[in-house]
C-alpha positions in Angstrom: 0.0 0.0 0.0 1.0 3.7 -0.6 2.4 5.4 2.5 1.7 9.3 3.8 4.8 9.6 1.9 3.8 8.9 -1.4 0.3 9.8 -1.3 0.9 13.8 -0.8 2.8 14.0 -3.6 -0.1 12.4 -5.6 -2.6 14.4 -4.5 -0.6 17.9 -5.2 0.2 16.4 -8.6 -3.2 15.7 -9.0 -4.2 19.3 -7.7 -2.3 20.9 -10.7 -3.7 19.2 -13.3 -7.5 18.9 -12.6 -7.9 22.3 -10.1 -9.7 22.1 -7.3 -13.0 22.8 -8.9 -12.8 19.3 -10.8 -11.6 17.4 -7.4 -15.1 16.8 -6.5 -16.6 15.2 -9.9 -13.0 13.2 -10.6 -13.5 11.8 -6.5 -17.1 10.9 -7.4 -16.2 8.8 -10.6 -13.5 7.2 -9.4 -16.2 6.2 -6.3 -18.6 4.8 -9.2 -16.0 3.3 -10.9 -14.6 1.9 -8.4 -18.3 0.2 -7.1 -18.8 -0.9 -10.8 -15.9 -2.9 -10.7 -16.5 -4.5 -7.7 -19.8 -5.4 -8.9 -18.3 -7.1 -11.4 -16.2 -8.9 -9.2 -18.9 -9.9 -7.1 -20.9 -11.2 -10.1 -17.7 -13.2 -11.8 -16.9 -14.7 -8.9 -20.7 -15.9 -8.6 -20.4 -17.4 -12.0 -17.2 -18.9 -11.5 -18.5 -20.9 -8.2 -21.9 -22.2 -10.2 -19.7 -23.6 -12.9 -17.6 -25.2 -10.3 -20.4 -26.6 -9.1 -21.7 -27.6 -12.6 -18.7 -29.4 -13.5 -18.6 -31.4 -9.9 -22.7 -32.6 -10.5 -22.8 -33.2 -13.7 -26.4 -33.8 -14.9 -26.6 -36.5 -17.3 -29.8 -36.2 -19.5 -30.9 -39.5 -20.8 -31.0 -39.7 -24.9 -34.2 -40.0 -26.8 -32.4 -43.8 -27.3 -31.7 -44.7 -24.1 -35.9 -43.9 -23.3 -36.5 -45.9 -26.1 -34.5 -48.5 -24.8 -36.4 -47.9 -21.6 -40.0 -48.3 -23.0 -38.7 -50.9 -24.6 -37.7 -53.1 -21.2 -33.8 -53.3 -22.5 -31.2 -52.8 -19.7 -29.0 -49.7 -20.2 -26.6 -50.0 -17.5 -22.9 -50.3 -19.4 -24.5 -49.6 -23.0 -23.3 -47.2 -25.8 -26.1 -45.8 -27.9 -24.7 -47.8 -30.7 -25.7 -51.0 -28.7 -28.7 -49.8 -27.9 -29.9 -49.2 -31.3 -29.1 -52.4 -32.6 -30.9 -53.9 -29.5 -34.0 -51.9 -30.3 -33.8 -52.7 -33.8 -33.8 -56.5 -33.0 -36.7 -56.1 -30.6 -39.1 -54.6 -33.3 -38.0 -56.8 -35.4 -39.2 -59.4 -33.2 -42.9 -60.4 -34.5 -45.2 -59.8 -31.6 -46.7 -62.6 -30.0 -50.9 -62.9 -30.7 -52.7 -63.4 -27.1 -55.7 -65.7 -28.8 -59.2 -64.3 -26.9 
């Protein structure tokens, strides 16, 4: 951090070039600015923790083959959709057994 030291020689260089009429309005933006940017730390820092969050629970949305699959009665434990498919095509392929009345 910048000492007593350094600081007055800041501010009287400061002094000079903006007067003292402008000291006011440059203290107030640097304020805003200031806020903004914390704001914007706040709200990164927000969005980094939810993607950390993301990436340790990842949600794993079931493909329109594994529901088939499903519907279908055909374990998908261990399967690629690959398998799957050719599991599904052999069970329509299957002709359907008649219940007589």
């Amino acid at each position: 951090m910048l000492g007593a030291e350094e600081l007055i020689p800041i501010f009287i260089l400061v002094l000079l070039l903006f007067g003292a009429n402008k000291l006011p309005e440059l203290a107030r933006s640097m304020g805003s600015a200031m806020g903004e940017f914390k704001k914007a730390q706040i709200a990164s820092e927000q969005n980094l923790r939810e993607f950390e969050t993301s990436i340790k629970e990842p949600t794993i949305a079931k493909s329109k083959i594994q529901e088939t699959a499903e519907k279908l009665r055909i374990d998908i434990k261990g399967k690629t959709d690959d398998q799957l498919l050719n599991e599904i095509q052999k069970a329509a392929e299957k002709p359907k057994e008649v219940s007589e009345p």
